[in-house]
C-alpha positions in Angstrom: 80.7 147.3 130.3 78.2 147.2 133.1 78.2 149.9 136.0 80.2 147.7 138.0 83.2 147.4 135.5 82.6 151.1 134.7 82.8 152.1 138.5 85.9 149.6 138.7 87.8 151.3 135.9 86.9 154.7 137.1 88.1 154.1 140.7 91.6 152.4 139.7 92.4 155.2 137.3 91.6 157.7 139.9 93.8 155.6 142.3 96.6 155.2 140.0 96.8 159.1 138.7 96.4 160.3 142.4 99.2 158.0 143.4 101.5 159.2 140.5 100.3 162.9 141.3 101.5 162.4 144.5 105.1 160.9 143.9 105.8 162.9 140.9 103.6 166.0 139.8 102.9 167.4 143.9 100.3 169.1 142.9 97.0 169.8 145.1 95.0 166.4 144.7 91.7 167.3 143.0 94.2 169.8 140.4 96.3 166.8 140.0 94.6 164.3 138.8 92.2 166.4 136.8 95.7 167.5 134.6 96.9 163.8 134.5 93.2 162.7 133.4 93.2 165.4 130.9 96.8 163.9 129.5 95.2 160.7 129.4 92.0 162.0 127.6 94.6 164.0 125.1 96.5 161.0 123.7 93.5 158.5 123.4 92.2 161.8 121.2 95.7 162.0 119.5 95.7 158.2 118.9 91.8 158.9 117.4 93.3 161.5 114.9 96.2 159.5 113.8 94.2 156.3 113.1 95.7 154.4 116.1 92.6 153.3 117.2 88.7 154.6 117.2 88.0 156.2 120.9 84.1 155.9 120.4 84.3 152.5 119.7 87.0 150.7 121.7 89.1 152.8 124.5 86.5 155.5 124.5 82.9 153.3 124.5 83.1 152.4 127.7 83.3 156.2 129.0 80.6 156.8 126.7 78.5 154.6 128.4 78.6 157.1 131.4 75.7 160.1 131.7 77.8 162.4 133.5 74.9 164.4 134.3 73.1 161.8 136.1 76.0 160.5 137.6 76.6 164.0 139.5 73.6 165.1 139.7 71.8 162.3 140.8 74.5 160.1 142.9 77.8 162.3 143.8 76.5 165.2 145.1 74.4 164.3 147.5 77.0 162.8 149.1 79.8 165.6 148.3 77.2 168.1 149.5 76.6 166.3 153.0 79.9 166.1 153.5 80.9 169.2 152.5 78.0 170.7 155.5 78.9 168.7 158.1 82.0 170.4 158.2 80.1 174.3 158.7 79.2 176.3 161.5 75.6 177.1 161.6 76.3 180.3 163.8 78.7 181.3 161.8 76.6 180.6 158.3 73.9 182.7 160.4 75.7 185.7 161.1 76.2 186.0 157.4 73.2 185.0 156.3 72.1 188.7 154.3 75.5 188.7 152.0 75.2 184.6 151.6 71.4 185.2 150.7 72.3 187.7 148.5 75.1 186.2 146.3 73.4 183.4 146.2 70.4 184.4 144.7 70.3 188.2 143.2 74.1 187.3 142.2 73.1 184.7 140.3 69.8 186.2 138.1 71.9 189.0 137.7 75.2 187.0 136.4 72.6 184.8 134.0 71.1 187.7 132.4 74.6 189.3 132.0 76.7 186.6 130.7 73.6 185.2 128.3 73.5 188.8 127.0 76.6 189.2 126.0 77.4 186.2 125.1 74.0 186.1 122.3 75.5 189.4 121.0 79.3 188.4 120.6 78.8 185.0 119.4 77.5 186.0 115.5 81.0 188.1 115.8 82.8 184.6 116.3 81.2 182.6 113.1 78.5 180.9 114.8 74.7 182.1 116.4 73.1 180.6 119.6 69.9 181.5 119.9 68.7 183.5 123.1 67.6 181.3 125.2 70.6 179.1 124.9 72.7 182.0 125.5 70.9 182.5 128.7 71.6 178.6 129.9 74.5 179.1 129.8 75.0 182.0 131.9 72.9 180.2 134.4 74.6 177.6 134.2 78.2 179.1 134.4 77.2 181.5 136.9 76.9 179.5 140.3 80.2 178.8 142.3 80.9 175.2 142.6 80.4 173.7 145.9 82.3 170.7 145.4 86.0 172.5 143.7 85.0 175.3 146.4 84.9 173.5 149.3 88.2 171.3 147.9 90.3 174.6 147.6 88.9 176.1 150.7 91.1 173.5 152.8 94.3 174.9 151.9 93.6 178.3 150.8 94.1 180.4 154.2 91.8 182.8 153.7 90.1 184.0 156.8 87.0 183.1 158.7 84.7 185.3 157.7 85.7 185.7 153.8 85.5 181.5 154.0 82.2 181.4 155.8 80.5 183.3 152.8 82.1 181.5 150.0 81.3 178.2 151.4 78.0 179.4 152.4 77.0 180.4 148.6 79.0 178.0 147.2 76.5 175.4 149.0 73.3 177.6 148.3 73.3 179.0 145.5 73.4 176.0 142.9 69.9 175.4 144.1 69.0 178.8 143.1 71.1 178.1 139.5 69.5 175.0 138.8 65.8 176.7 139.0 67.0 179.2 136.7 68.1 176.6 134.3 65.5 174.5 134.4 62.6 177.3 133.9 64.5 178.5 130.6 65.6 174.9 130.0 61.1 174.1 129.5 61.7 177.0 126.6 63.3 174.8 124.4 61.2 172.0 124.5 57.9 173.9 124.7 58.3 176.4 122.8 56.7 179.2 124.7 57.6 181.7 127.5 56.8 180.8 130.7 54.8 183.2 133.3 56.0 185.0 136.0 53.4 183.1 138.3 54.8 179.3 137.0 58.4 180.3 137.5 57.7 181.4 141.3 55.9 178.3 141.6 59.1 176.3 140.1 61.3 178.2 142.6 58.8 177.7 146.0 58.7 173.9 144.8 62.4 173.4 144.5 64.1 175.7 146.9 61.2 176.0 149.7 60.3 172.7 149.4 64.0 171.4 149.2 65.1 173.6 152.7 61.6 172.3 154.4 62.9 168.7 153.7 66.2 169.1 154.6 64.9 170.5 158.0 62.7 167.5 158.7 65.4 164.7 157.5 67.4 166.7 160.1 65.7 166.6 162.2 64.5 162.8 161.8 68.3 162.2 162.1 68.5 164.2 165.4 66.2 162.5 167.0 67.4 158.9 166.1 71.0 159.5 166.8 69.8 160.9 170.5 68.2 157.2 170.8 71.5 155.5 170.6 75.4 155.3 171.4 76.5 153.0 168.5 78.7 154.9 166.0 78.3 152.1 163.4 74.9 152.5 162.9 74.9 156.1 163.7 76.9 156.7 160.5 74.3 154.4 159.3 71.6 156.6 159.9 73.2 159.7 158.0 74.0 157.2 154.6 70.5 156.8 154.9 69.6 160.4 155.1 71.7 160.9 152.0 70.6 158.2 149.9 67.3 158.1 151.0 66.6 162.0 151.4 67.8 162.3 147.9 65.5 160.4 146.6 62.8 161.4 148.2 63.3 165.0 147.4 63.5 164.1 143.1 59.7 161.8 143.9 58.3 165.4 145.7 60.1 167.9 143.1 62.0 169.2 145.3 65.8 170.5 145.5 67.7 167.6 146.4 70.8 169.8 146.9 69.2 172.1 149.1 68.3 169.9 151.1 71.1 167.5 151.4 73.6 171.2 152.5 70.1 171.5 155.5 70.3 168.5 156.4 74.3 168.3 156.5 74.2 171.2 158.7 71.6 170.4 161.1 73.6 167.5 161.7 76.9 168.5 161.8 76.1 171.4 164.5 73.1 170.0 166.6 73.8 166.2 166.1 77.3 166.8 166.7 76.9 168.5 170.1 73.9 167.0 171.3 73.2 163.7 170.2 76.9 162.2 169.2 79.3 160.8 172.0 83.2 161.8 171.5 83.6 158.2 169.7 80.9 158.8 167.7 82.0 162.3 166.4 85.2 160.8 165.7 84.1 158.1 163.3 81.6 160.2 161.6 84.6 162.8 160.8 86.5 160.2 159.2 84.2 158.4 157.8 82.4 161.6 155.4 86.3 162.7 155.0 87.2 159.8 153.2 83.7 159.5 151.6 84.5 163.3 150.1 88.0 162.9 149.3 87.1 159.3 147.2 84.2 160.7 145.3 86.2 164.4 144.6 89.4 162.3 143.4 87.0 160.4 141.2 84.8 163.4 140.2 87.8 165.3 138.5 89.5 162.1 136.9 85.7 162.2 135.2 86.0 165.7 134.2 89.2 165.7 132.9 88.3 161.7 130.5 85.4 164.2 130.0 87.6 166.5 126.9 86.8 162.8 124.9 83.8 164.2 124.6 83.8 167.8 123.6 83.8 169.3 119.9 87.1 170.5 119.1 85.4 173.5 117.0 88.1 176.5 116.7 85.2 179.4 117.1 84.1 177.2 119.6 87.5 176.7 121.5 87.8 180.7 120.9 84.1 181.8 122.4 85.0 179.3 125.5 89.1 181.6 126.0 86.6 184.7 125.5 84.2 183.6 128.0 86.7 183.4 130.6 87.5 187.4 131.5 83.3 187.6 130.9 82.4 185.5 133.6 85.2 186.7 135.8 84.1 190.4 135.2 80.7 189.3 135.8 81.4 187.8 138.5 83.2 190.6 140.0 80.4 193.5 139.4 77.5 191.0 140.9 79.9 190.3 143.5 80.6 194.2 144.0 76.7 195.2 143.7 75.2 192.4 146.0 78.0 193.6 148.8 76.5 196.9 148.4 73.1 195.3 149.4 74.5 194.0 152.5 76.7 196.8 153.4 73.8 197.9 156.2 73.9 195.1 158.0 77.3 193.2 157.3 80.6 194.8 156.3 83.7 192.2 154.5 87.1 193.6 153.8 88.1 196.3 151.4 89.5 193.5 149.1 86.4 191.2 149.1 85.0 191.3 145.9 88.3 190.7 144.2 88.9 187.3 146.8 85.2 186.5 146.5 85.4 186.4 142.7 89.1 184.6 142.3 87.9 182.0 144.6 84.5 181.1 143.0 85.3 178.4 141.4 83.1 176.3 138.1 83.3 172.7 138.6 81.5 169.3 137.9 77.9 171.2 138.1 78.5 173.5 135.1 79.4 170.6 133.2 77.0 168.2 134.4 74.1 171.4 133.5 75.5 172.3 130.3 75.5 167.9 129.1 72.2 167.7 130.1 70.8 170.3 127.0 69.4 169.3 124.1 71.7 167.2 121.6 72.4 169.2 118.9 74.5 172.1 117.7 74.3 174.9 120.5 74.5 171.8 123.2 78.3 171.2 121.6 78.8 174.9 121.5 78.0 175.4 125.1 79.6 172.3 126.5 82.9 173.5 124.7 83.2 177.0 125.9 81.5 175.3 129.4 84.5 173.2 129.4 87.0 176.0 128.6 85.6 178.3 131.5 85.7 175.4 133.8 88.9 174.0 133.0 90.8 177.8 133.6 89.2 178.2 136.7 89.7 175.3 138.4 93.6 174.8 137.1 94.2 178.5 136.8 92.3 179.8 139.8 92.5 177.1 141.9 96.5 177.3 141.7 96.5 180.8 142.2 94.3 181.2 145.0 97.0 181.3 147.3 99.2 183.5 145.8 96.4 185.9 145.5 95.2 185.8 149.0 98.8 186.8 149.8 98.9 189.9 148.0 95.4 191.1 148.7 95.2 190.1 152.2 93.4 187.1 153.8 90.0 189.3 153.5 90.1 190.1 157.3 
C-alpha cells in the first residue's frame, strides 16, 4: 500500500472507532479510541496465534509499512505542537518561567540518570541484561511529559491556572531538552565511544538555542506578514506554511524542530492574535488548528494503540515494563519535589503540587516514537515493550484518573 491508501485506512479507522467511542464506550476521545484500537490490535494478534491468518503478511503488512517514528516525529508534531501553543499565554508562560525552566530541563537529566540506573541494576534480577547505555535511553526517553496526551487531558481536567500553566509549559519544552539527551547517548551505540562534555554542550546549543532562535524569527516572519493583510484564508495560509516549512528548515540547520514549532506557536498565538489578526481572522484560525489537533490526536492514538502488533510479547519483558510503572512515577515525583525546591525563591505552587504535577504528566506518542527509533535488535524490543507498558498505564490509567485526583488533592490553587 502506498501512503495514500495507508493515510486512507488510518483516517477511516480513526473515524469509525471515534464514532463507536462516542455512541457506545463515552469515554474521553483520545482514551477511547486508543482502547478500541488496542481491541482491534488484540484480535488480529489472537487471530495470528491461532493460525487464522498471518498479521505480518496480510492484515498486519500494511501497518508495517508505517515508521512510526518518522511519522511523529517528522510530520505530526509539528503540527500538534503549533496547535497545541497557539492556545498559551505568553505572560502567563512568563511568570513561570524559573519552575517551567527547571522541570524541564534539570527534571529531566535528573529522571534519565535515575530511571536508567535503576533500571540497568533490576533488569539482570528479571532474566534478561541491557547494557548501560540502553538503560539510560530509556530513562530519557520515558522521562519527558508528553505534550501532545498532556495538552489533550489538560482540556477537561479542571485543574487551575497556574498548576496548568506549568504542566503545559514543560510539557511543550521539555521534549526538546529529552530528545538531546537521547540523541547524545543514542551516538554511544553506534560509535562506540563516550562523548565529551564540550560535544554534548555543542549538541544542546545547536538543537535547543538554535531551535528557540528559529522559532523567534519564523515568528516573527509570520507577524509581520499577517500585519500586511486582512484575508483569513491566506492568513491561515501563512501559519501552514510556518509549520511545514519551519519544520523543515529546522531538521536542514540541525536544529530542534519542536522547539521551535511551541516559539513560533506562541509568538503567534499572543502577538499575531492581538496585533495583527482581525476578529474574523482570529476566529477561523481557532477553528481551523482545533480541528487540525483534534484530527491528527484521534489519528495519533488509533496509531499507538494498532502499534501493540508490533511489540514482543516477552513475559520478563511484559513484567520489567508493570515494574517500571511505580519507578517512573516515583521518579517523577522526587524530580518534581526537588526542582520545586529550586524555584521556591522566586515562585511558590500549592502544597499538593508535586503529587498533581506528577499524576498529570503524562507518556505519549514521543516515548514510543524515541524508543522505535533504537537500534533493531534485542534491547530495542526490550525497551519498546516496557516503553509501551509505561505509556499505555499512564495514558489509560492516569489520564482517567486525573480528575478524580484533582478532586481530592485540590485543584493546585
Amino acid at each position: 500500500m502506498g501512503l495514500l491508501q495507508i493515510g486512507a485506512v488510518l483516517v477511516s479507522l480513526a473515524a469509525v472507532l471515534a464514532f463507536f467511542n462516542y455512541r457506545v464506550v463515552g469515554l474521553p476521545t483520545t482514551i477511547g479510541v486508543m482502547l478500541l484500537s488496542l481491541v482491534v490490535s488484540a484480535a488480529l494478534v489472537a487471530a495470528d496465534f491461532f493460525g487464522v491468518l498471518d498479521i505480518r503478511e496480510q492484515a498486519g503488512a500494511w501497518w508495517l509499512a508505517i515508521d512510526f517514528n518518522k511519522t511523529l516525529m517528522d510530520g505530526m508534531l509539528s503540527f500538534l505542537l503549533f496547535a497545541g501553543a497557539l492556545q498559551v499565554n505568553l505572560g502567563d508562560l512568563w511568570k513561570h518561567r524559573f519552575s517551567i525552566g527547571v522541570l524541564a530541563s534539570v527534571g529531566v537529566v535528573l529522571s534519565t540518570a535515575i530511571i536508567g540506573g535503576v533500571t540497568y541494576v533490576v533488569a539482570p534480577f528479571l532474566g534478561f541484561e541491557l547494557p548501560l547505555v540502553f538503560c539510560l535511553l530509556f530513562g530519557a526517553l520515558i522521562s519527558p511529559t508528553d505534550p501532545i496526551a498532556v495538552l489533550a487531558l489538560l482540556k477537561c481536567a479542571g485543574v487551575s491556572s497556574e498548576l496548568e500553566t506549568n504542566i503545559t509549559g514543560e510539557s511543550l519544552f521539555n521534549d526538546g531538552v529529552a530528545v538531546v539527551v537521547f540523541l547524545a547517548l543514542l551516538g554511544l551505540t553506534r560509535a562506540g565511544h563516550v562523548e565529551g562534555a564540550g560535544e554534548i554542550a555543542l549538541l544542546f546549543v545547536q538543537e535547543v538555542a538554535g531551535g528557540v532562535l528559529l522559532g523567534l524569527a519564523l515568528g516573527a516572519l509570520a507577524f509581520w506578514m499577517l500585519r500586511q493583510m486582512d484575508d483569513h484564508q491566506v492568513e491561515i495560509l501563512v501559519t501552514l506554511a510556518v509549520v511545514l516549512g519551519g519544520y523543515q528548515l529546522a531538521a536542514a540547520l540541525h536544529a530542534s524542530g519542536p522547539l521551535a514549532m511551541v516559539v513560533a506557536g506562541l509568538l503567534v498565538g499572543n502577538q499575531g492574535r492581538m496585533f495583527a489578526m482581525s476578529e474574523t481572522t482570529r476566529a477561523h484560525l481557532d477553528i481551523f488548528w482545533e480541528i487540525v489537533d483534534e484530527i491528527l490526536n484521534t489519528v495519533l492514538f488509533v496509531m499507538i494503540g494498532l502499534e501493540m502488533i508490533q511489540i514482543t510479547l516477552d513475559g520478563r519483558y511484559l513484567l520489567a515494563g508493570v515494574l517500571a510503572i511505580p519507578l517512573v512515577l516515583i521518579t517523577r515525583y522526587g524530580c518534581v519535589s526537588a526542582a520545586l525546591q529550586l524555584v521556591r525563591p522566586w515562585h511558590r505552587l500549592g502544597d499538593n503540587a508535586s503529587a498533581l504535577l506528577t499524576w498529570a504528566g503524562l507518556r505519549g506518542g514521543i516515548s514510543v516514537a524515541l524508543a522505535l527509533a533504537l537500534p533493531a535488535g534485542e534491547a530495542r524490543d526490550t525497551i519498546v515493550t516496557i516503553t509501551y507498558c509505561v505509556v499505555l498505564f499512564s495514558i489509560v490509567g492516569q489520564g482517567l484518573t486525573v480528575g478524580p485526583v484533582i478532586r481530592r488533592l485540590g485543584r493546585g490553587d
